[in-house]
C-alpha positions in Angstrom: -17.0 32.0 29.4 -14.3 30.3 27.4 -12.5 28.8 30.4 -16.7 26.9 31.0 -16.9 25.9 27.3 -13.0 24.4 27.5 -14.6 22.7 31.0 -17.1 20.9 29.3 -15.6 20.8 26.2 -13.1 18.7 28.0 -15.5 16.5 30.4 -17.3 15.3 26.9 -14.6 14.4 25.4 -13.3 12.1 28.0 -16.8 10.8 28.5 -16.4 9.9 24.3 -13.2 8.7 25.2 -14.4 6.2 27.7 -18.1 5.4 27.2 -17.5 2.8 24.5 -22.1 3.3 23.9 -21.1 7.2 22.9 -18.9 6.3 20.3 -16.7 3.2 19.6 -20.0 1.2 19.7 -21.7 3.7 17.0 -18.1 3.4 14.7 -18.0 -0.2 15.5 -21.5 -0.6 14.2 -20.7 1.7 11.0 -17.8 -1.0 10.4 -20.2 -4.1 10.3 -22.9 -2.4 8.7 -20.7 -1.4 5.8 -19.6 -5.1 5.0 -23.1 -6.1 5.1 -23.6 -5.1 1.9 -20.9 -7.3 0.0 -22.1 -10.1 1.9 -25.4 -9.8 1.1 -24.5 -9.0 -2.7 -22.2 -12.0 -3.2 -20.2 -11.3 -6.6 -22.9 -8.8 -8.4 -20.4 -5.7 -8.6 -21.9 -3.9 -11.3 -24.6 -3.8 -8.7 -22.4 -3.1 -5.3 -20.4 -0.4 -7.4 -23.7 1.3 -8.1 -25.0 1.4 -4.6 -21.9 1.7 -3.0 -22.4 5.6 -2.1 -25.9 5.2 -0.8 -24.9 2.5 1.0 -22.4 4.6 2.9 -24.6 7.4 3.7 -27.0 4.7 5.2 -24.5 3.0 7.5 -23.5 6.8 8.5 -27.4 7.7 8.9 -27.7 4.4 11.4 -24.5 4.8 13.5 -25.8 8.5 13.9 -29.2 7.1 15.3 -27.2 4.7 17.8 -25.3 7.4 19.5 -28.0 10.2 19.4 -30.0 8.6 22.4 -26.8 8.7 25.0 -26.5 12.3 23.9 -28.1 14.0 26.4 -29.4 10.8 28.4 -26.6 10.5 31.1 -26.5 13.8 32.4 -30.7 14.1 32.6 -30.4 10.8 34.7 -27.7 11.5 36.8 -29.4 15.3 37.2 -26.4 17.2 36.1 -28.3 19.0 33.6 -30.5 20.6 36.0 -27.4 21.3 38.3 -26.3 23.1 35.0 -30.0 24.7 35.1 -30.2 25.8 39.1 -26.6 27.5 38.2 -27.1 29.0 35.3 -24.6 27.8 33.6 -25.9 29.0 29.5 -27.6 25.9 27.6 -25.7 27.0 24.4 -22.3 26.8 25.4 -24.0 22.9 26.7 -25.4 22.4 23.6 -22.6 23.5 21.5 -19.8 20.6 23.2 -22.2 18.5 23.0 -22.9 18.8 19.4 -18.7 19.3 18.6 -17.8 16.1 20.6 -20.6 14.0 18.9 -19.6 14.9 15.4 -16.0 14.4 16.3 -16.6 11.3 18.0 -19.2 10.1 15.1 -19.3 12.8 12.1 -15.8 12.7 11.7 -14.4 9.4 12.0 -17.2 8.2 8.8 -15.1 11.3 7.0 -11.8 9.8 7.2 -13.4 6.0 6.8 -15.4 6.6 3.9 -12.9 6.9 1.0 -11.4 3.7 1.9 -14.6 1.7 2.1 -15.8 3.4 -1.3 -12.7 1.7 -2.7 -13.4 -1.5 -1.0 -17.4 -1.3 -2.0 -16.9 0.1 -5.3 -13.1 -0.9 -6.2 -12.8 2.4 -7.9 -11.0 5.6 -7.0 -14.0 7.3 -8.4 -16.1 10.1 -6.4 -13.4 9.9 -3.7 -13.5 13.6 -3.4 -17.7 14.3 -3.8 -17.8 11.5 -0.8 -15.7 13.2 1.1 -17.3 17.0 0.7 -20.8 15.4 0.5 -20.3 13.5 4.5 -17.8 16.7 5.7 -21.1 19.0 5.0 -24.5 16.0 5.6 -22.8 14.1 9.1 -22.8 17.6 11.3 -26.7 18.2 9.3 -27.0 14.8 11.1 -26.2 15.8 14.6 -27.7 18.9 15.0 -31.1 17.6 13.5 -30.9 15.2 16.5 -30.3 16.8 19.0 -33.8 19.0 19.1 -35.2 15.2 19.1 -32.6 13.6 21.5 -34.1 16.4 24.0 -37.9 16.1 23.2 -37.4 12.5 23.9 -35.7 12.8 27.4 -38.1 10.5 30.1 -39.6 8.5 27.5 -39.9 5.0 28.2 -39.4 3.9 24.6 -36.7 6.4 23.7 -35.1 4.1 21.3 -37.6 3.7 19.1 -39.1 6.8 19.0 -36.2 8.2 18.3 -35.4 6.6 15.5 -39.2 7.0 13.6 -39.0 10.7 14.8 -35.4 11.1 12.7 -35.7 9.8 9.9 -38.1 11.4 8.0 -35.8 14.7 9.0 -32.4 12.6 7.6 -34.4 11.5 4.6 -33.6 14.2 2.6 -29.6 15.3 3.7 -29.2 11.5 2.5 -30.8 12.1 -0.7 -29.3 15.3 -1.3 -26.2 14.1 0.0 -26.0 10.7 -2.2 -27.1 12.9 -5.4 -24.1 16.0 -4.9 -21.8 12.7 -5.0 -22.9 11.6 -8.3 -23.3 15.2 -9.8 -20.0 15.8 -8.9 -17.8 14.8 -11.4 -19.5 16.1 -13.9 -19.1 19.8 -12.3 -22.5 20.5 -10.9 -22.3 21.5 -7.5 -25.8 22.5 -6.6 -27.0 20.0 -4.0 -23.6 21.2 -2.2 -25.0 24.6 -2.0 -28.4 23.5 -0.8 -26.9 21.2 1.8 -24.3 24.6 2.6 -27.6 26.3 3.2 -29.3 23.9 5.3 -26.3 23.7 7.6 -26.0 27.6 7.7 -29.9 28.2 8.9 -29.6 24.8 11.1 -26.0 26.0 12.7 -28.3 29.2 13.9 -31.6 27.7 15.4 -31.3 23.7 16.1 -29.2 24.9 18.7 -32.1 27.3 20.1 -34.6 24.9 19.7 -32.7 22.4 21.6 -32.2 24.6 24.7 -35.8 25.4 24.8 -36.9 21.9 24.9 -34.4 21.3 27.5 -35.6 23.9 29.6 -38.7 23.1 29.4 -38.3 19.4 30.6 -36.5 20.4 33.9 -39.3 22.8 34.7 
């Protein structure tokens, strides 16, 4: 069982590595999204400082959308997700590298990107740290709320869109809890980072399930 999962573990990561629409096109988009917003400002930076964490979580919300529709896309095409079916190879360890390599690929790259691009929106070293906590616990929320949707979606001819109106009212709220345990932060209130610890605990435990059922059901 662990020599399968380090199998596919493996075969995702070099499809990451080398399918620039899995995740150099969703990073890329992140990057140009981000300086957006000081374009569009000009020089109000009482006003880009104030917005700057939102703004982050919604360039990370967007380049989320962008990959989630390759996530299981390829391999329902191509049929190799019911080869996986016909030999019984367990949809959880599936679902599981699928969901590691697409918050490594996506999740984790924002992470590391997002204190630098606080500084460059806000120009303060401020909420550095609440950024960093608030994106390490909301960007895997992000993946495993899409994949249950990524998989209802499979055959659709309008996948794009539909998968976007279908996420976002889920990402809605990780955003606002997300952007709120940032600003709540320094003043030591730690609540929302609870409630988004809790939400990541129960959704860990069935997103997963409910995204194998779905799949099953779509190659039957």
């Amino acid at each position: 069982m662990t020599r399968l999962f380090i199998l596919l573990l493996s075969r995702e990561v070099k499809g990451y590595l080398f399918n620039t629409n899995k995740s150099w096109f969703a990073l890329g988009f992140f990057l140009l999204c981000i300086l957006i917003f000081p374009l569009s400002l000009g020089g109000s930076e009482d006003l880009l400082k104030k917005i700057s964490i939102s703004s982050i979580w919604i360039c990370a919300l967007f380049a989320n959308l962008i990959s989630l529709e390759s996530l299981f896309k390829e391999d329902y095409k191509n049929g190799t997700l019911l080869q996986y079916h016909i030999n019984r190879i367990p949809f959880f360890i599936i679902v599981f590298t699928k969901f590691i390599c697409h918050w490594l690929f996506t999740g984790f790259p924002i992470i590391i990107l997002s204190p630098l691009f606080l500084i460059f929106l806000s120009g303060s070293y401020e909420n550095i740290l609440g950024l960093f906590y608030s994106l390490l616990i909301g960007t895997p929320l992000f993946s495993l709320i899409g994949m249950p949707i990524s998989a209802l979606t499979l055959g659709s001819a309008a996948r794009g869109p539909i998968l976007v109106f279908l996420t976002i009212p889920f990402f809605l709220p990780i955003i606002i809890f997300g952007v709120l345990s940032v600003n709540s932060f320094s003043s030591g209130s730690f609540s929302e980072y609870y409630l988004l610890c809790a939400i990541l605990s129960i959704g860990i435990i069935f997103l997963p399930y409910i995204t194998i059922k779905i799949l099953k059901e779509s190659l039957e």
